[in-house]
Every structure is written in structure tokens, then in C-alpha cells.
PATI-49193 format. One record per atom (N, C-alpha, C): residue in three letters; atom name; x, y, z; residue number from 0. Coordinates in Angstrom, 2 decimals. Layout:
BEGIN
  guba  lumgu       px       py       pz  romi
   ALA     CA        X        Y        Z   NUM
...
This chain:
BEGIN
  guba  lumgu       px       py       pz  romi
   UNK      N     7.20   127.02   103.28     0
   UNK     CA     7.76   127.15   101.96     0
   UNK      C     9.18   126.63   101.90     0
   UNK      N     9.81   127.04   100.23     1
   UNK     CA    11.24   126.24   100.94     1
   UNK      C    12.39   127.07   101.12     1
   UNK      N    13.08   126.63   101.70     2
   UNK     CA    14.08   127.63   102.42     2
   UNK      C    15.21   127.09   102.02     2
   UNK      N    16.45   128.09   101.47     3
   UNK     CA    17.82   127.48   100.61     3
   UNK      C    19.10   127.94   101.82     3
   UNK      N    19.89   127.34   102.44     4
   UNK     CA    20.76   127.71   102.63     4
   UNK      C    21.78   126.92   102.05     4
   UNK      N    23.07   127.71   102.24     5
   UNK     CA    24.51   127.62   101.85     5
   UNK      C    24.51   126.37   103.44     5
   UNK      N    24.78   125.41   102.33     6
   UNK     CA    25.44   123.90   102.90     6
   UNK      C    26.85   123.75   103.23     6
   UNK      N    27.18   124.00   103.92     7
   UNK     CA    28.67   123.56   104.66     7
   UNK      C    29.24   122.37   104.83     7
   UNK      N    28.49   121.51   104.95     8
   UNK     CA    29.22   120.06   104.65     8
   UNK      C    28.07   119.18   103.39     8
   UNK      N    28.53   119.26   101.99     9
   UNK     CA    28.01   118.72   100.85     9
   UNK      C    28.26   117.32   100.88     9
   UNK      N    28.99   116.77   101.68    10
   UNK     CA    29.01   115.10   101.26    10
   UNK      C    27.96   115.02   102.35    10
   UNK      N    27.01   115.57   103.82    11
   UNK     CA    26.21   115.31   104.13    11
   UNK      C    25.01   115.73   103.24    11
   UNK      N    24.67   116.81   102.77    12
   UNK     CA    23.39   117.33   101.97    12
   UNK      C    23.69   115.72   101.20    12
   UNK      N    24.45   115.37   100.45    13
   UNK     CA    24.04   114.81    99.47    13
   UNK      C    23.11   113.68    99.95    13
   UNK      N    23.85   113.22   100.87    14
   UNK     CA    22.56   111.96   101.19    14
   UNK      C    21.06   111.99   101.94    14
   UNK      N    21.05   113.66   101.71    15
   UNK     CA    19.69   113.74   102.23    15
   UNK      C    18.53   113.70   101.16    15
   UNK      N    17.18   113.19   101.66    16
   UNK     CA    15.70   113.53   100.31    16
   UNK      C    15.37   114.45   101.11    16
   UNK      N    14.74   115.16   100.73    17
   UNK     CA    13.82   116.61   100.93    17
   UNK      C    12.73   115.98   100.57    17
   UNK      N    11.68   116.35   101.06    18
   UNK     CA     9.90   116.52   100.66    18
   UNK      C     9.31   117.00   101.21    18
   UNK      N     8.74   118.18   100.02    19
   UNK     CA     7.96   119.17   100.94    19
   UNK      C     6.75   118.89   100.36    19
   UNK      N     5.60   118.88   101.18    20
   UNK     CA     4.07   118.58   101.20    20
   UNK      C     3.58   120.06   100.89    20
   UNK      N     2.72   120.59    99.89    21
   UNK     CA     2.15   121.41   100.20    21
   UNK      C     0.88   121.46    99.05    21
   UNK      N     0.30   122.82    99.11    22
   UNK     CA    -0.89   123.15    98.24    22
   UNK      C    -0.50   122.82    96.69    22
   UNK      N    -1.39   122.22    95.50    23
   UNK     CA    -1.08   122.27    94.20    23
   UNK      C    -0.33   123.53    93.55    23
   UNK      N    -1.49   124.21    93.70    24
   UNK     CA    -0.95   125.99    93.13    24
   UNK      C     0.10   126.55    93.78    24
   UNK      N     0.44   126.59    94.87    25
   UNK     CA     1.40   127.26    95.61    25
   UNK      C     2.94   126.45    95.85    25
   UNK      N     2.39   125.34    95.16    26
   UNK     CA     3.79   124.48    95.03    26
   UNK      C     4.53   124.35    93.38    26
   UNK      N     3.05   124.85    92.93    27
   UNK     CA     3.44   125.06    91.03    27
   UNK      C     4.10   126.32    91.12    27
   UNK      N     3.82   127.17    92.19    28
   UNK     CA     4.54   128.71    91.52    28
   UNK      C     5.87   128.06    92.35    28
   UNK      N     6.66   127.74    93.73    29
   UNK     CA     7.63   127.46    93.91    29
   UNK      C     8.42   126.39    93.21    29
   UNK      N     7.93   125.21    92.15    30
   UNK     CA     8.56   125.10    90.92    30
   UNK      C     8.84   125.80    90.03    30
   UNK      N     7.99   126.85    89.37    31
   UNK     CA     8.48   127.79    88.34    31
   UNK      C     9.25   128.74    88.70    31
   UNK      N     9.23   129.05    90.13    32
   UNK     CA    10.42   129.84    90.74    32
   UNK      C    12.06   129.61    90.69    32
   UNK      N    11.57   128.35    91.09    33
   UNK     CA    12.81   127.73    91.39    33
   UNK      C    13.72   127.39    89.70    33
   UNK      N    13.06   127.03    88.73    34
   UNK     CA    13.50   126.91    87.14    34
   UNK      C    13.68   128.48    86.95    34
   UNK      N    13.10   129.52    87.25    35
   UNK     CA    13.27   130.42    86.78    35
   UNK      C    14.46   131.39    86.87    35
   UNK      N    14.67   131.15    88.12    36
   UNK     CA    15.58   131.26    88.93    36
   UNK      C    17.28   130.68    88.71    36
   UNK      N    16.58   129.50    87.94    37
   UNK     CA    17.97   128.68    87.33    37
   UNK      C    18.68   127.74    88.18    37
   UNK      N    17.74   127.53    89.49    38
   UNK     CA    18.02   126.34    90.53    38
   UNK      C    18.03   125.15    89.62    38
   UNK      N    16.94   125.32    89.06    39
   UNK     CA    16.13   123.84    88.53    39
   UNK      C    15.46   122.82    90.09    39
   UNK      N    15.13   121.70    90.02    40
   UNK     CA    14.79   121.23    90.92    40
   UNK      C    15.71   119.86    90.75    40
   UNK      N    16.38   120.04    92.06    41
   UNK     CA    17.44   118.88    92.28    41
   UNK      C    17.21   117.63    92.49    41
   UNK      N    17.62   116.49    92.15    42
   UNK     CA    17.32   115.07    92.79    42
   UNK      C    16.80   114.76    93.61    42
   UNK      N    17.28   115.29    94.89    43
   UNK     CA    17.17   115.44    96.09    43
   UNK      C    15.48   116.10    96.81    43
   UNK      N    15.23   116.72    96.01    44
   UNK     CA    14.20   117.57    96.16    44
   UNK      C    12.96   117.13    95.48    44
   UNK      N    11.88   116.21    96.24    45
   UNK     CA    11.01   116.17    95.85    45
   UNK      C     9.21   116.99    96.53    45
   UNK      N     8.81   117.43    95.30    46
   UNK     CA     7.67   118.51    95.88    46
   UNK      C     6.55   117.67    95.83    46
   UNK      N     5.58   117.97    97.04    47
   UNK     CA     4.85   116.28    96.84    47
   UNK      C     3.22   117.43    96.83    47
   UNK      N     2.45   117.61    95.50    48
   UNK     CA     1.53   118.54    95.97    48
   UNK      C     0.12   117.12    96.09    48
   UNK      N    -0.33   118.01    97.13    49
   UNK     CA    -1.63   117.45    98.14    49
   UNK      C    -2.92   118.32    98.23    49
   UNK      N    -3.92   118.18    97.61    50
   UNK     CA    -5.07   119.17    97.29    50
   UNK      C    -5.62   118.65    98.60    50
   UNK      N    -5.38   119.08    99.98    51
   UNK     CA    -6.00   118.91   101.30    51
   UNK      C    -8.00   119.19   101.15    51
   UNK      N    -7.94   120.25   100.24    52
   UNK     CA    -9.57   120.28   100.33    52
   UNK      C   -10.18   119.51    99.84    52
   UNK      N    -9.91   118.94    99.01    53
   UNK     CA   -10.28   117.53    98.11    53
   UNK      C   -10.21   116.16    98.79    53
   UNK      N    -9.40   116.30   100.17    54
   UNK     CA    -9.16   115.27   100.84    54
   UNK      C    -8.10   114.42   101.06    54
   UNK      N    -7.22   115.04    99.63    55
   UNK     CA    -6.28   113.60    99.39    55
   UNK      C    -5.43   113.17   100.26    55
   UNK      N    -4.85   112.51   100.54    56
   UNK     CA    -4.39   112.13   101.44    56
   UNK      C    -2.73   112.38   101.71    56
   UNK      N    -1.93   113.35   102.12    57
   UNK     CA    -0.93   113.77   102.10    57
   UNK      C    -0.09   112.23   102.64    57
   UNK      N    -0.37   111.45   103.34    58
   UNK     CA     0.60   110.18   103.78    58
   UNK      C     0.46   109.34   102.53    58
   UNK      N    -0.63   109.40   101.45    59
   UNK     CA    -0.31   108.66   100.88    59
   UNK      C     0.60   109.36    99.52    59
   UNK      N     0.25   110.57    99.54    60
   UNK     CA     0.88   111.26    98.26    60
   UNK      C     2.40   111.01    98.75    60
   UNK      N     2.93   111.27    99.72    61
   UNK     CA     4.54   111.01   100.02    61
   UNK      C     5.01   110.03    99.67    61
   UNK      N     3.98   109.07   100.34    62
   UNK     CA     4.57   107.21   100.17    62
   UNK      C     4.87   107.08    98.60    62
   UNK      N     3.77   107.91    97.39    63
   UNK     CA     3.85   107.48    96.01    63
   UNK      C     5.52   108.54    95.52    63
   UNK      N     5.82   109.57    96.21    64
   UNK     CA     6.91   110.55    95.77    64
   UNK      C     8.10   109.31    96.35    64
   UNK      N     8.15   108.31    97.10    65
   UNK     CA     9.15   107.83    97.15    65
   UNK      C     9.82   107.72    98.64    65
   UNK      N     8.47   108.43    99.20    66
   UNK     CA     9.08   108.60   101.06    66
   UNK      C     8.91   107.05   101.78    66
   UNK      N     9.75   106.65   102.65    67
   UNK     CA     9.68   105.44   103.27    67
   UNK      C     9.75   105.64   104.40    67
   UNK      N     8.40   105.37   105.18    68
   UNK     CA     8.42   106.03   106.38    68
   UNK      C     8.93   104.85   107.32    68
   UNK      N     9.47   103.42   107.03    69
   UNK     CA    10.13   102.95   107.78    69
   UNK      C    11.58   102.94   108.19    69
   UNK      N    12.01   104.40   107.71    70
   UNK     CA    13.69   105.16   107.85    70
   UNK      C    13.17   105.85   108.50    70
   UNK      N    13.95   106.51   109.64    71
   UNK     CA    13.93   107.72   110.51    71
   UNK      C    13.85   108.78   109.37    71
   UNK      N    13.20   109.80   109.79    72
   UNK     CA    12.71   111.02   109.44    72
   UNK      C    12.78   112.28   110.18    72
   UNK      N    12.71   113.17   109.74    73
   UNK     CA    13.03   114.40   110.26    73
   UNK      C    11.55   114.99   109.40    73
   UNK      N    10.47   115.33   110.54    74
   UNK     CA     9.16   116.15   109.94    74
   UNK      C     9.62   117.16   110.26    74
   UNK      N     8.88   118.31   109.69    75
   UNK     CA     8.96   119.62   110.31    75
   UNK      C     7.43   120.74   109.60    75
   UNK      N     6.48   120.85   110.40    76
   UNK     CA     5.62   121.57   110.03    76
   UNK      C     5.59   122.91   110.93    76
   UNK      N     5.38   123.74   109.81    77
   UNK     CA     5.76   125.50   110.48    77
   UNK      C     4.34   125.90   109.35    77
   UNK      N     3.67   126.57   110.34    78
   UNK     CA     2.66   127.40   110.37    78
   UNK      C     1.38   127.15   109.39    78
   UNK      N     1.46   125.63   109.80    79
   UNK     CA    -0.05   124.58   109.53    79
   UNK      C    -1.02   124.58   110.08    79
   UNK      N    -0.88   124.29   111.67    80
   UNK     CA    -1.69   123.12   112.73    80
   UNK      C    -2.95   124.23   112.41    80
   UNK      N    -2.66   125.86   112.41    81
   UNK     CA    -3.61   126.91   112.67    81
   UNK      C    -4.93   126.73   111.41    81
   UNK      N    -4.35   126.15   110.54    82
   UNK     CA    -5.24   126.35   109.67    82
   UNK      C    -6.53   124.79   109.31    82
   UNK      N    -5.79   123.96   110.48    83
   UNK     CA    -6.13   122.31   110.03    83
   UNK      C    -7.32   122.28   111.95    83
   UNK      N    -8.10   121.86   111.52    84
   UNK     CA    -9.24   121.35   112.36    84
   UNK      C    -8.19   120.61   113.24    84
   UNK      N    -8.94   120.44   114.61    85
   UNK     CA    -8.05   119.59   115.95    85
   UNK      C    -8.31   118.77   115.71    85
   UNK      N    -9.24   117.36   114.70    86
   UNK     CA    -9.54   116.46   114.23    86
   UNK      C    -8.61   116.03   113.04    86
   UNK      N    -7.99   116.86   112.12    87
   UNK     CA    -7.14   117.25   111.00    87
   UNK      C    -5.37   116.75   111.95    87
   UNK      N    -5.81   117.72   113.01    88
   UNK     CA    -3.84   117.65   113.59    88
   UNK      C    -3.70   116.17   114.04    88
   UNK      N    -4.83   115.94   114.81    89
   UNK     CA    -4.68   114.34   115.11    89
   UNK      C    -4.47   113.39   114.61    89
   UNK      N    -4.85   113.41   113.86    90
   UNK     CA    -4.58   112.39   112.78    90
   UNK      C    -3.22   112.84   112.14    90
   UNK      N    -2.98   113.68   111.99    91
   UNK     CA    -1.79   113.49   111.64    91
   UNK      C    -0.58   113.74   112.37    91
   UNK      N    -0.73   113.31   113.46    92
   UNK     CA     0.37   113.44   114.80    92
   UNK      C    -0.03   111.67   114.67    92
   UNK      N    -1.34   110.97   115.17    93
   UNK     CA    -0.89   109.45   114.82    93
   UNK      C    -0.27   109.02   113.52    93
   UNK      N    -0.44   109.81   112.00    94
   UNK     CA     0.15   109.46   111.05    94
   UNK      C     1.93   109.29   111.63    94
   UNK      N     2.61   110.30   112.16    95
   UNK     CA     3.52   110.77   112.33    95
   UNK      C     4.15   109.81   113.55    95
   UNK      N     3.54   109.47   114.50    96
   UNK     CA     3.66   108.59   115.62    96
   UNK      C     3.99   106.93   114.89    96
   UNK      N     3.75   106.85   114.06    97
   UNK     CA     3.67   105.14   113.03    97
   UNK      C     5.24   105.14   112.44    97
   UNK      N     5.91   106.36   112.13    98
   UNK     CA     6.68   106.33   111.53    98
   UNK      C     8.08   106.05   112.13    98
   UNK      N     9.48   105.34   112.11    99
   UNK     CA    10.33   104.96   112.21    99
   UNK      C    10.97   105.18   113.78    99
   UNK      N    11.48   104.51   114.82   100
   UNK     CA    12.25   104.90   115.67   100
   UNK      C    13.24   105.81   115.47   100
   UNK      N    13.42   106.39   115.79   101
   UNK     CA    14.38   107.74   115.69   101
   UNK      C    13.81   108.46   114.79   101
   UNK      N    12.91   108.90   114.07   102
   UNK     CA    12.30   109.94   113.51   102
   UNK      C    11.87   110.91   114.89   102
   UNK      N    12.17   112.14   113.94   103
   UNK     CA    12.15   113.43   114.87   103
   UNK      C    10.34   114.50   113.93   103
   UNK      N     9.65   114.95   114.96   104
   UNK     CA     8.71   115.90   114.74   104
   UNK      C     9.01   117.42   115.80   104
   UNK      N     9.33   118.35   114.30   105
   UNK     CA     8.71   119.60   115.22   105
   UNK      C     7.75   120.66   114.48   105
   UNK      N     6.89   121.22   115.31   106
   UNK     CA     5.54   121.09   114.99   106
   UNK      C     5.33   122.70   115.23   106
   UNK      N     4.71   124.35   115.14   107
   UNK     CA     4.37   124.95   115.40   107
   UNK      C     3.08   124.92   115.31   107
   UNK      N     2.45   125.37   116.36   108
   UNK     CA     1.03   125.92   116.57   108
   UNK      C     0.61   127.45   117.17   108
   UNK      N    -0.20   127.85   116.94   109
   UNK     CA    -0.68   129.23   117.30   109
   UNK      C    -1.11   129.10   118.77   109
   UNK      N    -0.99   129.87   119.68   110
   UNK     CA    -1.60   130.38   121.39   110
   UNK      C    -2.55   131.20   121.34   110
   UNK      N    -3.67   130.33   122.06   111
   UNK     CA    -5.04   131.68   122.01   111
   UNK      C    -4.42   133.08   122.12   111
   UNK      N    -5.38   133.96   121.98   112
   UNK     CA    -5.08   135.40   121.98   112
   UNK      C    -4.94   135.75   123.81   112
   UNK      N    -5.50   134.93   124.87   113
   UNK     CA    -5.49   135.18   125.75   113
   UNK      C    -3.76   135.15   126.44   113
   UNK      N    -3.02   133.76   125.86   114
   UNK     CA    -1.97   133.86   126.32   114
   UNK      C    -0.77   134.13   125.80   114
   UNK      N    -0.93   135.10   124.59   115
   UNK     CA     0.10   135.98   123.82   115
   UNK      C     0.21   136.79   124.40   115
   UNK      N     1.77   137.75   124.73   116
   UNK     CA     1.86   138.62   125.16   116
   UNK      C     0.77   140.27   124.54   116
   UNK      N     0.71   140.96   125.66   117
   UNK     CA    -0.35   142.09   125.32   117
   UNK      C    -0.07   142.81   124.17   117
   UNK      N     1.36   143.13   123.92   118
   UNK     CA     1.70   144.33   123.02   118
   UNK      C     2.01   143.01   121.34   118
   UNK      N     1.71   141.88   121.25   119
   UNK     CA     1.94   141.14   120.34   119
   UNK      C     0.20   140.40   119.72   119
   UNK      N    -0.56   141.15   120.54   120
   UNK     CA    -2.10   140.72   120.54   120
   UNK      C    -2.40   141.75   119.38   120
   UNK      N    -2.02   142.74   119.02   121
   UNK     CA    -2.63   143.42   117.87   121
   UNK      C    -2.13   142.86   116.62   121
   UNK      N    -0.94   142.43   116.44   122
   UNK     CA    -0.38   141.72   115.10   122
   UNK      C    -0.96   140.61   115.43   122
   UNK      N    -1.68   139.52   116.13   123
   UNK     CA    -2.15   137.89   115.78   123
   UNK      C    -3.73   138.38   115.36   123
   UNK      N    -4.44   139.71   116.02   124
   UNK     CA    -5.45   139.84   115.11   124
   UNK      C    -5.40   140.26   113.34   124
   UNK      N    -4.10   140.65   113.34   125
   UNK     CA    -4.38   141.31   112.05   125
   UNK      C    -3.92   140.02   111.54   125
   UNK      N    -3.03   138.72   111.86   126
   UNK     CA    -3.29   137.90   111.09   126
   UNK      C    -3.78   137.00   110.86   126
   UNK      N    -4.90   137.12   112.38   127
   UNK     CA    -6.11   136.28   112.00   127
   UNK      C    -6.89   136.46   110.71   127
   UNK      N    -7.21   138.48   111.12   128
   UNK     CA    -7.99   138.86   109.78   128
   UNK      C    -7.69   138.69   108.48   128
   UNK      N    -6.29   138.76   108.37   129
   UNK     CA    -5.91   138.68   106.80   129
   UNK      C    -6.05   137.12   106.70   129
   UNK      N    -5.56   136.49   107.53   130
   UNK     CA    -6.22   135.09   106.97   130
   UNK      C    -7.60   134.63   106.32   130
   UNK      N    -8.45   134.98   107.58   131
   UNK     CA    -9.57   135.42   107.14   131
   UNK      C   -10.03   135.69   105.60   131
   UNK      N    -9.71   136.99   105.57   132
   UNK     CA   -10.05   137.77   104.14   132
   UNK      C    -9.35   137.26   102.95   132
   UNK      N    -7.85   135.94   103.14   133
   UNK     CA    -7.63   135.86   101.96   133
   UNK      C    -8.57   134.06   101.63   133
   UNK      N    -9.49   133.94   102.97   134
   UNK     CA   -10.12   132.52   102.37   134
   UNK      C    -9.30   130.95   102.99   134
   UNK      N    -8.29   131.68   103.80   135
   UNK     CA    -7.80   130.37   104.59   135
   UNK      C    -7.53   131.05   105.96   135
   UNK      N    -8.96   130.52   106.88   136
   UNK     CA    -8.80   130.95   107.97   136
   UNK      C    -8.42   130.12   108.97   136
   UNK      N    -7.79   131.26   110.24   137
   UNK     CA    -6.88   130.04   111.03   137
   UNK      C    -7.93   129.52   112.14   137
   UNK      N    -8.33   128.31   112.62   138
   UNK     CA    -9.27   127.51   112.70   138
   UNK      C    -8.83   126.88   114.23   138
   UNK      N    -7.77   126.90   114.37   139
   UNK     CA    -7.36   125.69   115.42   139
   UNK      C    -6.33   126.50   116.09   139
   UNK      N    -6.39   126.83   117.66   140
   UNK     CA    -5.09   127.70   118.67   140
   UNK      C    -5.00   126.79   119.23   140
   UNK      N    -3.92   126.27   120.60   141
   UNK     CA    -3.96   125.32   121.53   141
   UNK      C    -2.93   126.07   122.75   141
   UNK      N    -3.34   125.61   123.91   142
   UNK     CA    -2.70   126.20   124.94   142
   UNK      C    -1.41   125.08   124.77   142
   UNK      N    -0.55   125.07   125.40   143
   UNK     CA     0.67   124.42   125.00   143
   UNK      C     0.08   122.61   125.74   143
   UNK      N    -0.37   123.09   126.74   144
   UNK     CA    -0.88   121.26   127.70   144
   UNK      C    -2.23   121.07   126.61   144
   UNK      N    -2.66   122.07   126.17   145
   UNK     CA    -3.51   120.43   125.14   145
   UNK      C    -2.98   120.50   124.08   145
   UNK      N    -1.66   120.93   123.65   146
   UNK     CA    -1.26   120.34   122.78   146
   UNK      C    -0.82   119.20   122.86   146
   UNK      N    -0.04   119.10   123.92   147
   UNK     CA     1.16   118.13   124.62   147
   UNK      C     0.00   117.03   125.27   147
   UNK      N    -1.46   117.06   125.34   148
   UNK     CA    -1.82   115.96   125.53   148
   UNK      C    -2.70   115.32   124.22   148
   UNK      N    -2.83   116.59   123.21   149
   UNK     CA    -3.20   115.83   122.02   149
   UNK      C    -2.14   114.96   121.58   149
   UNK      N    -0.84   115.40   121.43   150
   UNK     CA     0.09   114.92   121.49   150
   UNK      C     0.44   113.44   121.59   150
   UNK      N    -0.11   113.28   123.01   151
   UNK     CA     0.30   111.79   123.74   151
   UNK      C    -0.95   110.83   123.13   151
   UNK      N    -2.11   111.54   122.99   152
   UNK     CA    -2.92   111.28   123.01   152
   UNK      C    -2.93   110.16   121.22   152
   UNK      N    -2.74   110.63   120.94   153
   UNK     CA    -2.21   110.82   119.06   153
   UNK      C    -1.16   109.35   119.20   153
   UNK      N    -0.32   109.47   120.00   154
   UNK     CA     0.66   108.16   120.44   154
   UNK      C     1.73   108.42   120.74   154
   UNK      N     1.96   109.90   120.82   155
   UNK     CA     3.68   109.85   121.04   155
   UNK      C     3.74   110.41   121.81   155
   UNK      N     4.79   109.79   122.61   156
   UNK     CA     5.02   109.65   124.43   156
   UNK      C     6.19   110.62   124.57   156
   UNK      N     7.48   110.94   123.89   157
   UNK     CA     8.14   112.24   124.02   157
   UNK      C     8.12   113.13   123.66   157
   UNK      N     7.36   113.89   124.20   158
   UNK     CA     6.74   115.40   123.83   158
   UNK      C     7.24   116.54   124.71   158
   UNK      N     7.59   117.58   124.01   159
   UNK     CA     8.04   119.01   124.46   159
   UNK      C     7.48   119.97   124.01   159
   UNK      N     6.95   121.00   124.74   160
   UNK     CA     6.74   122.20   124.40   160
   UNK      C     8.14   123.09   124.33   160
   UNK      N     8.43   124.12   123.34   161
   UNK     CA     9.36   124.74   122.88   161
   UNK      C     8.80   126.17   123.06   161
   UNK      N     8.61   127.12   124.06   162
   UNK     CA     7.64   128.19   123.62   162
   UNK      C     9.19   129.43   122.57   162
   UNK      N     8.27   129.90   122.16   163
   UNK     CA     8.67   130.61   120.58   163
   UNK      C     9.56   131.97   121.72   163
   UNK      N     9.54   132.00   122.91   164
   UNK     CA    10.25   132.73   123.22   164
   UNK      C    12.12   132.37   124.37   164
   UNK      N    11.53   131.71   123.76   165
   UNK     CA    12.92   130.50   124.59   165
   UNK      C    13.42   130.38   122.79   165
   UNK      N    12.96   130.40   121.73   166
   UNK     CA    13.71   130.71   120.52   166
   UNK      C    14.13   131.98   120.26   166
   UNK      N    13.44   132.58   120.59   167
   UNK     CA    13.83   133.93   120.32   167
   UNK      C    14.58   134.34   121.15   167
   UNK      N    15.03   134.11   122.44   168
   UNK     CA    16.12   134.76   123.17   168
   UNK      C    17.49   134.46   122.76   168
   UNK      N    17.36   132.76   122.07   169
   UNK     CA    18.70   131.81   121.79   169
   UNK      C    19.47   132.62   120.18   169
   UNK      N    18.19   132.43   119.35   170
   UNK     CA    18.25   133.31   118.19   170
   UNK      C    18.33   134.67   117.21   170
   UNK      N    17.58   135.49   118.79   171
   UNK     CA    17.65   136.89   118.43   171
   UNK      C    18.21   138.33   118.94   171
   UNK      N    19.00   136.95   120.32   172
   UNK     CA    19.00   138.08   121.42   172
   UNK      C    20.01   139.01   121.07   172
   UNK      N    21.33   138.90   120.18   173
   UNK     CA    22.47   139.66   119.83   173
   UNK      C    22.18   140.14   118.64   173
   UNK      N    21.01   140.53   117.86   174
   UNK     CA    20.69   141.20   116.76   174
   UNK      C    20.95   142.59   117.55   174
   UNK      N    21.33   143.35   116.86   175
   UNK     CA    21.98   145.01   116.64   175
   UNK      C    20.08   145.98   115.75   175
   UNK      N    19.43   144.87   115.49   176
   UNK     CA    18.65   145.94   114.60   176
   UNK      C    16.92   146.12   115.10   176
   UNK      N    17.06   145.19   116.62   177
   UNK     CA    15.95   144.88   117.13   177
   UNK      C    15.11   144.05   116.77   177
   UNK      N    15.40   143.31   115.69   178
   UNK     CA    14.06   142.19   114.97   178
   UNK      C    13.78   141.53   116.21   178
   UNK      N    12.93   140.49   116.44   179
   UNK     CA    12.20   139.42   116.90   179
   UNK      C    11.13   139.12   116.73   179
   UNK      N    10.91   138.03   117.01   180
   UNK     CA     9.71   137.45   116.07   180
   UNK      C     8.42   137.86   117.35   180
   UNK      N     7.45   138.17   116.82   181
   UNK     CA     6.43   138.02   118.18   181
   UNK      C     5.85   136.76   118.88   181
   UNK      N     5.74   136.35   120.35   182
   UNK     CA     5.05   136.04   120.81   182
   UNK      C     3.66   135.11   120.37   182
   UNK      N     3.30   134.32   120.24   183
   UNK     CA     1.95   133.63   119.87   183
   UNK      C     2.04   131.97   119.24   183
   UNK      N     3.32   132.11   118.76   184
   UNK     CA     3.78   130.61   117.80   184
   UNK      C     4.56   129.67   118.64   184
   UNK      N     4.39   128.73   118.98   185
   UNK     CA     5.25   127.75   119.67   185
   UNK      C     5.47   126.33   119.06   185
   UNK      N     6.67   125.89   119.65   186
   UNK     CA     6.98   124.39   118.96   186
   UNK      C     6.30   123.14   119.70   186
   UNK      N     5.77   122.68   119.16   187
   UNK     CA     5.96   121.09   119.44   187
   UNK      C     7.14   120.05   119.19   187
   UNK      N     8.14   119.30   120.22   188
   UNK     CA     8.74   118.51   119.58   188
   UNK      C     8.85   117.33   120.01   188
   UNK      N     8.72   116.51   119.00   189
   UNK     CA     8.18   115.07   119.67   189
   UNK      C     9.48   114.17   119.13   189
   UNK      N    10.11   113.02   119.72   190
   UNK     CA    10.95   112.04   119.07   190
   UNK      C    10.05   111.12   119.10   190
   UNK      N    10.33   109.87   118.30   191
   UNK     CA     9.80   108.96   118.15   191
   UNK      C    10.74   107.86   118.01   191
């Protein structure tokens, strides 16, 4: 979804495009949010909606919003790969592999239930199930090496696994209130 922070250096924001890819409906309510709200939707900010069940083609819906994938890019997909067939991610890791020298990908995917920690195995069932039950179920886990060889496999040769707890030590370790995120989600990050 989209995420607002307080920009600290505005003569960089300005020269950035935003595009976020997502569902029709769920990208119509984060427009009416965002007007409602009294953001409005900025220049900068284009929402590119992609009816994935229908097929359409999210590389081409970008290309028509104005994206030029022969500029370096900065992808970033968080809490997709789970819901997209291992036939689905591939293809779009070679989509992603085509795109500009110095474009950057980072990627989360879900870890079987086998290699999540024990006491973090009861919350990935319950959100398997609620996935489940709300009609978008999560479909696709990967151990971190077949990610990293779907990965290569797909075309792109600098690949890292990031596991989600090497984030969480960097990110959470001086919280006072105990948050952290659980166990099960990890990064992919690929340069290109």
C-alpha cells in the first residue's frame, strides 16, 4: 500500500515518479482516501491499477502510466510473491531483469512453515487462514536458495537473500515497547 513519510530533503522528492501497481478496487479506495484526506494525488504519484485476474498485464499498464523502464529504477514488492504462482514470480523477476543498469529490486517472500521460527508458526497459520477465508490465498513459500536460484534463473546475476531477521535486529532492536516483526518474511535483493 502507500506509505507517506515526512521528506527531509524536498528538492530530492521532487525529482522522483512514484508508481504503485496494484488491485482496481483497492487502489480506488487508496485514491478516495487520499482526496479525502485532502492529500489529493500529487504529480509525482502515479497509481497504475492492474486487474491481475483478468490477466492484464502490469508491465504493460506502467509503460502506458508513463514508466520508462530504460532509466534505472527502484522496484520494491512487499507482500506479493505469496499470493502469485512460481510461474507468476518468474516472469516477473525476467520482466524486472530487462530493465535499466542500475535499477535496484527488493522483493519479499514468505518461508515454508518448516523454516519459521517455532513460536512465530502459529501467527503464519492464522495468516495463511485468513488469507484463505478472505479469497486471496497465499499460494507460493520459497526456501531462501530457490529463491535466489529462481532468481538467477529469471536473469539476474546479483542476488541476495536479506532474511527478515537481520532487519529486525538493525530496526527493532532499541524499541523500549518490545514490537518486532515475526519471523517468516524475507527479502530478495537483486541490482541490475
Amino acid at each position: 500500500g502507500l506509505r507517506w513519510a515526512k521528506v527531509s530533503r524536498p528538492e530530492t522528492a521532487s525529482r522522483l515518479r512514484l508508481f504503485e501497481v496494484d488491485e482496481p478496487r483497492t487502489q480506488a479506495f487508496k485514491r478516495r482516501r487520499l482526496v479525502e484526506l485532502g492529500y489529493g494525488i500529487p504529480e509525482w504519484l502515479h497509481l497504475v491499477p492492474v486487474d491481475f485476474e483478468a490477466g492484464e498485464s502490469w508491465w504493460e499498464q506502467l509503460a502506458a502510466a508513463g514508466f520508462d523502464p530504460r532509466r534505472p529504477a527502484v522496484i520494491v514488492s512487499t507482500g506479493v510473491s505469496m499470493y502469485l504462482t512460481e510461474e507468476a514470480t518468474a516472469a516477473t523477476l525476467r520482466q524486472v531483469a530487462a530493465l535499466a543498469p542500475g535499477s535496484t529490486l527488493a522483493m519479499t517472500f514468505l518461508l515454508p512453515a518448516g523454516l519459521v521460527d517455532a513460536s512465530d508458526r502459529p501467527g503464519l497459520r492464522a495468516s495463511t487462514e485468513g488469507a484463505q477465508a478472505s479469497g486471496t490465498p497465499f499460494v507460493s513459500f520459497y526456501a531462501p536458495q530457490d529463491m535466489l536460484a529462481l532468481a538467477r534463473e529469471a536473469g539476474l546475476e546479483d542476488v541476495r537473500h536479506i532474511p527478515g531477521s537481520v532487519l529486525a535486529e538493525r530496526y527493532f532492536a532499541d524499541r523500549t515497547d518490545g514490537l518486532r516483526p515475526s519471523s517468516g518474511e524475507d527479502f530478495l535483493l537483486a541490482a541490475i
